[in-house]
Each structure stands twice: as structure tokens, then as C-alpha cells.
N, C-alpha and C positions, 0 to 999 in steps of 0.2 A: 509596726516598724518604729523604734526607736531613732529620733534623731535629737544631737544637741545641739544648742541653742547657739546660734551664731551671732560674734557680734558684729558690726555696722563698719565695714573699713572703710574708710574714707578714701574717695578717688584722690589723684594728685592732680585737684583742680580747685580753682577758687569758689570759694563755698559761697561770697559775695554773689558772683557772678553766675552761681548753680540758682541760688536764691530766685535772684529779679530773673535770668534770661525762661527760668522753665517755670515760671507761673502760667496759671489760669487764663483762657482768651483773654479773661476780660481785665487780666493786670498787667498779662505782657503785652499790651498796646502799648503802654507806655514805657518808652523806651529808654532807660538808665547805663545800659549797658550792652558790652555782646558777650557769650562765653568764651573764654580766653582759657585755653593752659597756663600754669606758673612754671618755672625751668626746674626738673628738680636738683637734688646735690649730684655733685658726681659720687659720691659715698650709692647713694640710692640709686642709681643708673646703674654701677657697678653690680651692686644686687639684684636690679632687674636683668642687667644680660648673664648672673650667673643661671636665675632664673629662667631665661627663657631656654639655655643651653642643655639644662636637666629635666626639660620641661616631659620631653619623648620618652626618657627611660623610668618618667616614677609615672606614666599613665598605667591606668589598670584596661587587664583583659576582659570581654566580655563573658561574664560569668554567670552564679546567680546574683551578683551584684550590681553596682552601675556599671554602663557603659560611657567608659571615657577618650573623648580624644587627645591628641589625633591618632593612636593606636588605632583605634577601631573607631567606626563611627557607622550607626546605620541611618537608611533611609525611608523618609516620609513623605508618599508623595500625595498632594491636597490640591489634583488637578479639578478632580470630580465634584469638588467642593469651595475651595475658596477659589479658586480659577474659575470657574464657573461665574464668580462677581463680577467678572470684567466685561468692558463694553462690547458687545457684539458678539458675545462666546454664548453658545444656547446648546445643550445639548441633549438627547433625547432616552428615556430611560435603554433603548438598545444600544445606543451610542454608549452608554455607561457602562454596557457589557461587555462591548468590544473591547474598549479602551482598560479593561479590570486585566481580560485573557491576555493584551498585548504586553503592558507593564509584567503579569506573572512570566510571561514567556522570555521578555529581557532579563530577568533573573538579578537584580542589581536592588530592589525596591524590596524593603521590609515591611511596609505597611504601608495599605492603601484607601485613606478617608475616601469614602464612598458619597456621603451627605450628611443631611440631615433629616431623619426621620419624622421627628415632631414639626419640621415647617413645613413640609409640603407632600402630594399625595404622590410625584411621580416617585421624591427617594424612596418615601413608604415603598413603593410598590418594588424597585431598586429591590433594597432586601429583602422583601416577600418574595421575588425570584429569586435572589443570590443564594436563598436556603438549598433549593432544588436544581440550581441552573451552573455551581461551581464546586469541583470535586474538593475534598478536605485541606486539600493543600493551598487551593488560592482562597479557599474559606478562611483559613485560618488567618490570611495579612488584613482580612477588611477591615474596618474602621467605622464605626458609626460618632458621627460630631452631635454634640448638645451643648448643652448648658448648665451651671447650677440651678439648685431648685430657686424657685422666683421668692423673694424675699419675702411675699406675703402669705407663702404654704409653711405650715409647719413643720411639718415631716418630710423628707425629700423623698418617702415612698409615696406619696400622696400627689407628686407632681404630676403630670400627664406629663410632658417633654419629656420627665426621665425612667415613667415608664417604655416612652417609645423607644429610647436607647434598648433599654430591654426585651423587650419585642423583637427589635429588629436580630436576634441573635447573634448579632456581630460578637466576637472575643473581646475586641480591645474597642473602647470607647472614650472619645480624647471630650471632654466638658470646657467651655471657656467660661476664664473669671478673671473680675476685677482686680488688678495689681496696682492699680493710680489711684491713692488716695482722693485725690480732685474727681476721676472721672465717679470713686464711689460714692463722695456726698452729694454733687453738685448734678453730676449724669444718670447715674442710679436712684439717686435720691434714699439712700438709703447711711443707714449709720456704718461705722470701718467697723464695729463687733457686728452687725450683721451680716457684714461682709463675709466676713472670717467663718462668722454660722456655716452662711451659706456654703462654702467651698467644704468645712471639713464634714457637714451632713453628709452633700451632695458625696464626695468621694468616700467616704465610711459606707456609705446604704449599698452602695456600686463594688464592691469591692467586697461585701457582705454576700452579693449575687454574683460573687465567681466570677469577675470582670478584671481586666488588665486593665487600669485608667492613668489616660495622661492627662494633664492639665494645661491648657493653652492660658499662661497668665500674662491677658492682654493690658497693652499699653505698661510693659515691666519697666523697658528703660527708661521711657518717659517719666513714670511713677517713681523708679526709682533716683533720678534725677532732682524729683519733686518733694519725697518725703523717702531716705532710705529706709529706715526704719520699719516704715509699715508695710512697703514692696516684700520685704524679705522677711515679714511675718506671715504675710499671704504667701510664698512658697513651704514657710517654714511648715504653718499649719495642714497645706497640702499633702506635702511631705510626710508630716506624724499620722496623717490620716490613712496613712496607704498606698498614697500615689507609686506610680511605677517610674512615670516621668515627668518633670519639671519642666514647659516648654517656655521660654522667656522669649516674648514678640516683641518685635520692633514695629507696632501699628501701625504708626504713622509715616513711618520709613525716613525717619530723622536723623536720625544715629549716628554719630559715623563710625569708622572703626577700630579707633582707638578708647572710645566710650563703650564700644561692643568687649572689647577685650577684656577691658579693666573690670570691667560690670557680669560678665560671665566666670571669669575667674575667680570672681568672690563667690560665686553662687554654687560653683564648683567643688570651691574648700567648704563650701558652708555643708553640701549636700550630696553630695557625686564622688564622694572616695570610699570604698572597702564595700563588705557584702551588706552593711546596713545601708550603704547609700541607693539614692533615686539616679536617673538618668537623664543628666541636661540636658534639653535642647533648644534648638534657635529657628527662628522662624520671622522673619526675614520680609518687608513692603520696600521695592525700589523707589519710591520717592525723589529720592535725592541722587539714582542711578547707583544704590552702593550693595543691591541685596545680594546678589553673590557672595561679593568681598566682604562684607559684613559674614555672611553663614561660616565662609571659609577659614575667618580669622576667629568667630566662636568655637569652631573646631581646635583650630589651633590653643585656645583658650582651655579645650579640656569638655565644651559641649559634645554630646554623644553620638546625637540624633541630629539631623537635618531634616526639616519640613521644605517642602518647596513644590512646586507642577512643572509640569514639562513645559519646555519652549515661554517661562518664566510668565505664564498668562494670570489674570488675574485683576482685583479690584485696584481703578484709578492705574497706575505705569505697572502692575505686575507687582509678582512673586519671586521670590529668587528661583532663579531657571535651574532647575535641577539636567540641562541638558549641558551646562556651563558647571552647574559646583561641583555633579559626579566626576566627570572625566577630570577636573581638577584637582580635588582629593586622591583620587586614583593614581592619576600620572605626577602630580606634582609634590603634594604632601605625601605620598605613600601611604596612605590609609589604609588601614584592613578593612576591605569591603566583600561582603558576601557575593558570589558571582561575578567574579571578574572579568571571566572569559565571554560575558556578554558584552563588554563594554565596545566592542566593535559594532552590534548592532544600535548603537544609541544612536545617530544617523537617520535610519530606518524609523525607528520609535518615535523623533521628533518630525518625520514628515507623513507620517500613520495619526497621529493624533490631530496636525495642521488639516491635513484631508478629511479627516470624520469629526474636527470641528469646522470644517468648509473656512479656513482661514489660509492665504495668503504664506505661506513661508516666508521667515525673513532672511533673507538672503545673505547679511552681513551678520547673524547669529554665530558666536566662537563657537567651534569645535563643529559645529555640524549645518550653519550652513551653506549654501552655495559659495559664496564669496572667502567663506573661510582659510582657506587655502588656495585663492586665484592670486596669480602676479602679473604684473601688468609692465613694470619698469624694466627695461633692458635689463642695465646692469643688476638688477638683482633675478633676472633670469637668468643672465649670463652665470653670476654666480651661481646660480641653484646647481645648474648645467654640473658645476663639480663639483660641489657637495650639495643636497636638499637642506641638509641642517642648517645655512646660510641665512634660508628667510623662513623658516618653518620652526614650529616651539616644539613638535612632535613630528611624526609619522604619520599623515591624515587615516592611513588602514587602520590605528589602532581605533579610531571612532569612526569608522567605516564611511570616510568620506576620502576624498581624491584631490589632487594635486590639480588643477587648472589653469591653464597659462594662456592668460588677457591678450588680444591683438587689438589693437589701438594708434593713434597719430603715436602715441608714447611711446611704442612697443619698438625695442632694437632688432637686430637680423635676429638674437638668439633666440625670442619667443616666437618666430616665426621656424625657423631649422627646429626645435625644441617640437614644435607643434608635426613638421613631417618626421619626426620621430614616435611621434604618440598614434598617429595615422597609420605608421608601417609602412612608410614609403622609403626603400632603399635608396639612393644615393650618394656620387662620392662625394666629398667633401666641397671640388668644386661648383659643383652641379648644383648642391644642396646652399651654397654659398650666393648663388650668383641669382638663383629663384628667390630663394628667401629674400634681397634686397629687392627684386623686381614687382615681387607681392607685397612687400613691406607700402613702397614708394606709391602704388595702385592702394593700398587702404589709405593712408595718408591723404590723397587726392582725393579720394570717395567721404573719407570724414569732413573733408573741407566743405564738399557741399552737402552735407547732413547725414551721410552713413554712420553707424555705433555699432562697432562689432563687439564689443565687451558681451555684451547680452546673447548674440549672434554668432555660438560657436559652428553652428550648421553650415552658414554661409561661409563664414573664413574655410571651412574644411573644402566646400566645394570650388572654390576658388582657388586652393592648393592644388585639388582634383584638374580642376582645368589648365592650371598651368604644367600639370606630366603630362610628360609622352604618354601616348597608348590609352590614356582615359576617353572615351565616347559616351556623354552622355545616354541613359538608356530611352528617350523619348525626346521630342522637339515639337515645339507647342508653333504651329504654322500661323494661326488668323486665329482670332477669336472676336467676338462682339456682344455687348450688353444694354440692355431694353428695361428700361422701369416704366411702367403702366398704372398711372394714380388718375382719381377724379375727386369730387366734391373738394376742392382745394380751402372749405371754410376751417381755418384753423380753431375755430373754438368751438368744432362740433367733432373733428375725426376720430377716427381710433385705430390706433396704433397699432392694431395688431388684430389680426382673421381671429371673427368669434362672430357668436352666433345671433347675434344682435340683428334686428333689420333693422335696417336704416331710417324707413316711414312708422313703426313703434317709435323707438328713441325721440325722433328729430323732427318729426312731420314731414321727411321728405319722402315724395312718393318712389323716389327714382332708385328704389332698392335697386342693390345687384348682388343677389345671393347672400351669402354669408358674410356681413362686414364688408367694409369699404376700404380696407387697408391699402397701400401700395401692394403689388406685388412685381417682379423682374423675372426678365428670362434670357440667359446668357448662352452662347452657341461656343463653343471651343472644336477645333480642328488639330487633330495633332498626327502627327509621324510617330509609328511605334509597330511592337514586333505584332505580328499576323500570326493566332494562334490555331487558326482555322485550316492549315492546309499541312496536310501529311507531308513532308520534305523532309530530308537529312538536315538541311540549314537554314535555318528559320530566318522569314523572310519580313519584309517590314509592308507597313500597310498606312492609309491616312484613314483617320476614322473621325467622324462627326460627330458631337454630340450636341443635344439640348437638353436644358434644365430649368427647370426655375426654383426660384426662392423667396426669402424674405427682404431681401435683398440686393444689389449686383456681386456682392463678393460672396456670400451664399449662393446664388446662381451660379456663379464662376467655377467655386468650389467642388460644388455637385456634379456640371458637367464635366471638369476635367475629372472626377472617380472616376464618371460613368464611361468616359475616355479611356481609361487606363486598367480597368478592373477585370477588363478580360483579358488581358496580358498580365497581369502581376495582380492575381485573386487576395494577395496577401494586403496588399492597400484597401482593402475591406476595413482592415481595425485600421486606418490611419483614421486620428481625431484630431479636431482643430479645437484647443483647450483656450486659446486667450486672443487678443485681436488687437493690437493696437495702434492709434490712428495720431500722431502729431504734427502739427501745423509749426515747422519752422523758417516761416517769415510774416507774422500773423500784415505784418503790414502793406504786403500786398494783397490782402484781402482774398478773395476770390479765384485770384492767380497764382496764392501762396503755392510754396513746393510743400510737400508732403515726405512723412517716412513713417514707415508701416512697417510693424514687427509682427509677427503671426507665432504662437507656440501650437508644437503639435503632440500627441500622444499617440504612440504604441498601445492601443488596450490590451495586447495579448502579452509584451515583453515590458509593459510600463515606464518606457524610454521616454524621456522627452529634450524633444530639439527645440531651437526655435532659429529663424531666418528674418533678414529685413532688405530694406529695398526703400529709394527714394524715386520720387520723379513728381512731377507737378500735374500729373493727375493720379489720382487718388487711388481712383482705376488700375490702371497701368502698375501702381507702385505696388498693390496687393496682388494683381498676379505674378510680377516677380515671384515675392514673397512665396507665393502659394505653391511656382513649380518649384525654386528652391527645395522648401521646405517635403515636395513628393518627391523630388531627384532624389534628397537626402536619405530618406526613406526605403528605397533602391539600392542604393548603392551595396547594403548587404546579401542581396537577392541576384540584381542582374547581374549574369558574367558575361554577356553579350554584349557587343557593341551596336544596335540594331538600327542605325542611319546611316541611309543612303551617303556620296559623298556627294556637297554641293554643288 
């Protein structure tokens, strides 16, 4: 591949101040300056906004040549691989299978870095199954990550790492190399013509073996910042050697995005136009919170390719969220994106991979998550009420997430009438008027002494429930009572937890009791509910007992009321209790404090999940609220009975 020689455009910034602010750790200690933009003419501003305005119609199509944006732009996603750097992200080689089938099946993702095969044996093994274990078609997006040959091999067929690229019979294999002059003498320790060796070998020998290679050229803007010159001889040479794509990283996640721009755009004109060019991309560290905006505005630059992982995971704050930049090229920029009609499932996708990386959802994630379209303020529900487009940047269906409206002290009548709307509860205006204030004014009052219905869509719903006519809850929890049972009270010998330990092994104490000395509880619950035992036309209601025990009293509690209820409503079998949570709001009464208890639960069979809360100043008390809440709730699409007696 033919490429020529680009020369060095100088950003429209002060070279002074390029100089001292982007040196070496150990010269930018010492502080002479900051970076600073200079103003440019209005002659040159003129030419950049004609520039920006013909920007769209001289992009190129996806060809045999580059791919340019914002035209077209495809996707790279490096969940399995650089996301995997981030703190508390561990994932296991089946997890890497899962997550391979889930990405091919959203349809949206051109290629997908897998690992790396030369560091470790679980990737190894990754594509030792990926040969046998994915039909042609998601074979062909995977990705094997490497490196150049290591400076002290001579031949880059002699390397081991870049034999394992080969091995692994991945198509496309993306190598990382030095673009910062600094990090080459001084981090590498290596000379900038070794440098250069190293990447045009490495990709000559790879490309020799029927390889599609990208090049990850790390720390570019920095580097390029630092020395331009020799940044954009390390593409150049890449480039001549073969490369298919150009990725230009932002490592350190410094960048902003007017330095993403300017800096892409030259890289662009230099290498990325007609059927001789390579294909730019950008690849993106939120450091500084800009990775998205930073990918989106390289796009906008003329970058082809986006790098990024789902739900933006990843070394030190993340990656740019590919769960944020797709749906924003899509909907916003217009992008030609492969599979568009999956972009409804992206939703789904970012909480399939939070699950099978056992991580937490974030809640306030744009475009897909929970919070992303909740409102919470009257008048902008009132608004929504007549047009959605008021407070919403799209249609939550087109990334297949939903509309939600917050009740809170904050909330006006309309997110309350808004909500028996969403419920299916008919009526007239005035009816629907005069509830809505009377529920409004009752959450208000409950938030005062520590209720939070934001999180607590369950409870506000049954609350709505209890104020219509003709609602009868489907069961009534009569008495119940809870018993914790502990001994050897020496804190600095127990154990926490039923195992198989004797107590006179471990401790010297003779006074084993069986298996571990743990607490254990036993709770009794009494409830009213239907009687499924007696042949009648009209099903009749019964009190039924239960006991249980557990690991604890709300485990106890828990158990018994199933065991309560499971022979009237078999379907509360799959009801799960996913999350538990227990806060103390007035720590300064100590002992006496009130408490509020929020409970999530899960559907295993229909994967619904609600959650319910509840205050009171025993602890007790507050989590079974909670607990029948959250099984009414449960209910409510099952029982069409009213099955209690009348008081």
C-alpha cells in the first residue's frame, strides 16, 4: 500500500505552551505554564466553518478503501479485553462465550477483541474453543490483541506473542505500538528507528500470513502533542506496511475535544481518503469524563472505526461506553451503521453483560439506564403529559428502555394521574384528580419521616391499588413472630456462618453443638388467604400457620410467609429476593434509630424485577412491610379474587 508522505500541520495552538505543558513527568513538574488556545483570524474561522459544513458530503463510502466518517463508521468493541483492566471486572473463559454470541446477535458490532493470546492461558484457551465452538460468521468479527515484536527479536516471525496471534486463528489482529516519542526512549527504552523497526516488521510479517491488522497507536495524542513529527511517522510507517487501520488512543484519557479533532483530522487527510487509504480510528480512556465525546467528535473528524466496551467498563474510570456512542452516532450524527434495527435491543445488551459480569447496573447510564428516562418534577411531567418530546432527546423504545415517572415530595398531581395511567386504571377526570392529590399529600408525609419512593416503584403502585374502589388485597398477614437463637457469645472466636467446623477442634471448647455455632432464627407467620383444598364453586379463604427458619429473622420471615402462600399462588415459587437493604435514618438515636428497608425482588421465570420499602423503628417490622409489599405485588397479575373475609 502506497501512502504519501504527510506533512506536520500545526494545531492552532501555542507551540510555547505545547512545548512546557506536554513534557515528560519529570519536566512537567515544573510549572511555567498551562495550555492555552490563541484566538484564531476570523479569515481562518471562516474557513473552518466552511469546512465543517462540507465536511459530510466529501466523506467516503465504505469500500475497498477506508472507512470514513461520519458517513459510515464501524464498530469495535474491546469489552473482553481492555475492559476486563478495570477494577472488579473478572470474567471467565465461558463468560467470554456468552458475551461473543450476545454482541453477534445485537448485530451493531463489527469486531470483537477477544484477548490476548500470548498473556495468558485462559485467552489461549478463548480461541482454542472459538475455532470449534462459533459458526463462520461470528468467527469472522473476532479479534486477537498483541503487540509488536519486542525490540530485542530480530525477525518478528521469531517472536512468540506474535506467533500466538497466529495461532489463535483469529482474521483480524489489532498489535499495540508506541506513538510517544517520550514513552519510546525513556518507557521502552528503546531508540524512535527501533521503534519504527518494530511496528513496520511486526505488521509486514502479519499481513504476509493473510491477516487484516489494525494498529493501536498508543499514547498518539499525547505523543503527538509532544513531538508531531515523529507521532505521525509511527502511523505513516504503519500505514506503508499494510495496516488496514490506524487506531489513534487517547491513554491517558487527557484530551479534550477540540485537540481530538484537530488531531484526527490531520490524520485523516494524511491517511484515510480514496481506495489507497487505511481506516482511522479512535479509541478513547474517560479520565477526564470526555470518552464518548471525545470518540463522537473523532467521528465527526473523519475517524472510521470506534473502539470502545459495553456499559464504558474498563482500566482506572473506563472506556468510552459503546452503550452511549452507538446510539449517539445512530440517532444523532446519522451514521451509516451496520444493523440498525438492533439498536432497540441495546438496553438488553448492557444489562446481559452487567449480569454475566456480576456488576451492579448504573442506573444513571444515558440511553439505557434505569434513570435515563425517569421524571421526577411536576411540571416537566406535566409537560411530558402533552408532548414526551418536552423532556426526552428521543423515544426511550428506540434503545429499548421505557419512560418512568418518579413519585417523590417533589412529584406534582401529574406524575401521580400519569402513573394511573400507566397502571390501567380508568377514571374520570375528577376521580383521577382528587386521588392523585390525596396520594400525592400521603407520600409527601411518608417522605417526611424517611420513605423514598424514587427506587419504590412497587409500593407507589400498591398504594394507588389501595386507594380504588374494588381493589382487595389478595392475602392479610394476621400475627407473626421472630426468635434468633445464638450461644458462645466470645466475639473473637464465632463464626458467622453454619460449617462444618466443631467448635472443641478449632477453639478448645468442649461444648460443640453440631455443625458450627452460628446464630440461627425461627419466624412463625399467620396469614388469611384463599383455601385451595376444598372443592366449592367459590373459593373460600382459610388462616394458615407457618414456621421457618433461617439465617436470620428476615430470612426466617421470608421463608415462612412462601411457605404461607405457595399453596394458594404455586406461581410465588420463582419469587426471588435479589437485594436487601437496611438504613439507619437518625444514627443519633442510637439503638432507637428508625430504620428504612428497601427489598428488590425477582421473577426467575418472567425476569421482572420490582422493589418495595417501608420505614419504622424496628427493623423487623420495617422489612416485613417490605416483604408483603413486595409478594402483594407479585400477585397482583395472578389473583382476580378478592379472597378476605370482611373485618
Amino acid at each position: 500500500m502506497t501512502v504519501s508522505k504527510c506533512f506536520v500541520l500545526t494545531l492552532m495552538l501555542s507551540s510555547h505552551h505545547v512545548a512546557e505543558s506536554f513534557m515528560p513527568p519529570f519536566v512537567s513538574s515544573i510549572n511555567k505554564g498551562s495550555f492555552q488556545s490563541t484566538s484564531p483570524s476570523k479569515e481562518s474561522s471562516e474557513q473552518k466553518t466552511n469546512q465543517d459544513d462540507s465536511w459530510v458530503s466529501t466523506a467516503f463510502n465504505n469500500g475497498d478503501g477506508a472507512t470514513v466518517g461520519p458517513q459510515n463508521v464501524l464498530i469495535y468493541d474491546t469489552s473482553l479485553r481492555d475492559g476486563t483492566q478495570g477494577e472488579s471486572v473478572s470474567v471467565t473463559c465461558d463468560d467470554k462465550i456468552k458475551i461473543v454470541n450476545r454482541l453477534c446477535s445485537f448485530g451493531m458490532v463489527d469486531y470483537i477483541e477477544c484477548g490476548w493470546p500470548g498473556s495468558n492461558p485462559k485467552d489461549a484457551e478463548f480461541f482454542s474453543r472459538a475455532k470449534t465452538e462459533f459458526p463462520p460468521e461470528i468467527q469472522q468479527k473476532l479479534v486477537a490483541f498483541g503487540s509488536t515484536k519486542r525490540k530485542s527479536v530480530a525477525d518478528a516471525k521469531d517472536d512468540p506473542q506474535i506467533q500466538a496471534l497466529l495461532e489463535s486463528e483469529a482474521p483480524t489482529v489489532c498489535i499495540v505500538a508506541k506513538g510517544h516519542k517520550w514513552q519510546v526512549t525513556d518507557i521502552l527504552r528503546a531508540t524512535t528507528e527501533e521503534n519504527l523497526e518494530m511496528i513496520r516488521d511486526s505488521v509486514s510479517y502479519l499481513i504476509s500470513q493473510n491477516r487484516t491488522v489494525f494498529v493501536d497507536l498508543e499514547h498518539f495524542f499525547d505523543g503527538y502533542k509532544f513531538d508531531p513529527e515523529y507521532t505521525l511517522k509511527c502511523a505513516e510507517v504503519a500505514a506503508e506496511a499494510g495496516a488496514t487501520g490506524l487506531v489513534l488512543c487517547d491513554t491517558n484519557g487527557g484530551s479534550m475535544p477540540w485537540e481530538i479533532d484537530e488531531i484526527t483530522r490531520q490524520v485523516v487527510e494524511c491517511h484515510g481518503h480514496g481506495n489507497s487509504g487505511v481506516t482511522v480510528g479512535i479509541h478513547t480512556h474517560n479520565d477526564c469524563g470526555m470518552a464518548s465525546a471525545n470518540s463522537i467528535v473523532a467521528v465527526r473528524a473523519g475517524a472510521g472505526m470506534v473502539q470502545g466496551t459495553i456499559n464504558g467498563i474498563g482500566e482506572r474510570t473506563g472506556n468510552a461506553d459503546l452503550c452511549t456512542v452507538i446510539p449517539s452516532l445512530a440517532l444523532h450524527v446519522k451514521c451509516n451503521m451496520k444493523g440498525k434495527e438492533g439498536l432497540k435491543d441495546i438496553s438488553s445488551l448492557s444489562r446481559f453483560v452487567d449480569e454475566t459480569l456480576n456488576r451492579k447496573p448504573n442506573a444513571a447510564a444515558p440511553f439505557v439506564g434505569a434513570s435515563a428516562f425517569a421524571h421526577k418534577g411536576g411540571l416537566h411531567v406535566a409537560a411530558m403529559e402533552r408532548s414526551p418530546n418536552s423532556y426526552q432527546h428521543i423515544d426511550p423504545s428506540l434503545v429499548g428502555n421505557e419512560k418512568r415517572v418518579l413519585v417523590s415530595e417533589l412529584s406534582g398531581r401529574q406524575n401521580i394521574m400519569g402513573m394511573f395511567k400507566d397502571f390501567g386504571i380508568e377514571l374520570d377526570d375528577v376521580s383521577v384528580s382528587s386521588r392523585a392529590t390525596a396520594i400525592l399529600n400521603r407520600v409527601k408525609n411518608l417522605e417526611n419521616v424517611g420513605y423514598t419512593f424514587e427506587g419504590a416503584d412497587a409500593s407507589v403502585q400498591l398504594m394507588i391499588l389501595h386507594s380504588t374502589e374494588g381493589y382487595c388485597p389478595p392475602f392479610q398477614v394476621l400475627d407473626y413472630s421472630a426468635q434468633v437463637f445464638d450461644s458462645y457469645m466470645d466475639s473473637s472466636s464465632r463464626v458467622l456462618k453454619n460449617g462444618d467446623q466443631n467448635p472443641a477442634e478449632g477453639f478448645g471448647d468442649t461444648r460443640a453443638r453440631g455443625s458450627g455455632f452460628a446464630s440461627t432464627a425461627r419466624a412463625t407467620v399467620k396469614v388469611k388467604t384463599l383455601n385451595i383444598n376444598q372443592e366449592v364453586d367459590k373459593p373460600t379463604v382459610i388462616d394458615r400457620l407457618e414456621v421457618s427458619d433461617g439465617n436470620g429473622p428476615v430470612d426466617a420471615l421470608a421463608k415462612a410467609l412462601t411457605r404461607a402462600l405457595v399453596p394458594s399462588y404455586p406461581y410465588l415459587a420463582n419469587l426471588e429476593l435479589v437485594d436487601y437493604k437496611v438504613r439507619i435514618l437518625d444514627p443519633e438515636n442510637a439503638t432507637g434509630a428508625t430504620t428504612r428497608v428497601m427489598i428488590e425482588f425477582s421473577d426467575t421465570k418472567s425476569k421482572k424485577t420490582w422493589t418495595t420499602v417501608s420505614v419504622d423503628k424496628n427493623v423487623i417490622s420495617a422489612s416485613l412491610n417490605a416483604l408483603v409489599d413486595g409478594y402483594e405485588f407479585a400477585m397482583i397479575e395472578h389473583a382476580t379474587e378478592c379472597m378476605l373475609l370482611e373485618p
